[in-house]
Residue, then its C-alpha position, 0 to 999 in steps of 0.5 A: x172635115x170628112x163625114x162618115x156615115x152608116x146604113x144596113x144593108x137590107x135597104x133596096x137601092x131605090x131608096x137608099x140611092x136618095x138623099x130625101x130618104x134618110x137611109x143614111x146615118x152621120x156618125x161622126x167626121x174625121x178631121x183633115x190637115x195638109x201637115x205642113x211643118x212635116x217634110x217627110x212624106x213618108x211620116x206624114x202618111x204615117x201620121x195620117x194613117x195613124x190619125x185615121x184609125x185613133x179617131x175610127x176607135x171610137x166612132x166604131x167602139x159602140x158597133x163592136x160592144x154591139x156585135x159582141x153582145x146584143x141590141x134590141x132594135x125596133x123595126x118602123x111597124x114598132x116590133x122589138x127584135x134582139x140583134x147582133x149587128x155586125x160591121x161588115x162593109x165597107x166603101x171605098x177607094x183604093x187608098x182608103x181600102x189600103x188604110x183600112x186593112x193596113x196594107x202597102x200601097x201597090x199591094x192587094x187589100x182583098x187578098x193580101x197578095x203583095x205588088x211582086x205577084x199582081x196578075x199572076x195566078x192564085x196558085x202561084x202566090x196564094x197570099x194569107x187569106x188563100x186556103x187549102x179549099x183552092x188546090x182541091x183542083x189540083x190534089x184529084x188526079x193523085x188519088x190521095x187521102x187527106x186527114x183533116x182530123x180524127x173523124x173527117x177524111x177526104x178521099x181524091x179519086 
């Protein structure tokens, strides 16, 4: 069984970096099995990626209720604060990022760019999360207008 485990990220890496110092919380572990009576890896990585995510649902459903609505929390001097904690890290290594963004292997996890264009530059193949903020760059030297709404124009001299 693996365990999974939670902190913020307020926390200087000087106490965090101990064990003796609490810092961490357990939520929960995640079963392991090797899938023996499957001989298609293909489908037992696909049983396995999809055992990942049922048993993240609901170790991970009471951080989104959270992030959604509102928690009160108190601080270690006793202070009650209204918070909205939002999940919004997470490590890793390479095949755990690729099951947690559900890409392919061989494929980015950060930018979505696929295995064909690895290494190559941004503008070539920009993949989804690029946006049109990366080719400002290149719009300068043609001198024009670009209309993002009614009220908002951008002018390239």
């Amino acid at each position: 069984m693996y365990p999974i485990y939670m902190t913020i990220g307020n926390i200087p890496k000087e106490i965090h970096c101990k064990p003796s110092s609490h810092a961490y919380v357990l939520l929960g572990y995640l079963p392991t099995t090797w899938l023996e009576t499957v001989n298609n890896q293909a489908k037992k990585r696909r049983l396995l990626s999809n055992m990942y995510h049922a048993c993240m649902i609901p170790i991970t459903e009471p951080l989104k209720s959270a992030g959604e609505g509102s928690v009160n929390m108190s601080t270690a001097t006793g202070h009650v604060h209204h918070n909205h904690p939002i999940f919004g890290g997470f490590i890793g290594d390479y095949p755990e990022q690729v099951l947690n963004t559900c890409t392919l292997t061989g494929d980015c996890p950060n930018c979505g760019c696929t295995h064909q264009f690895l290494g190559d530059s941004i503008l070539m193949a920009p993949g989804p999360y690029a946006t049109w903020m990366l080719f400002l760059p290149l719009l300068t030297p043609l001198r024009m207008t670009l209309q993002i709404s009614s009220e908002t124009v951008l002018r390239f001299a």
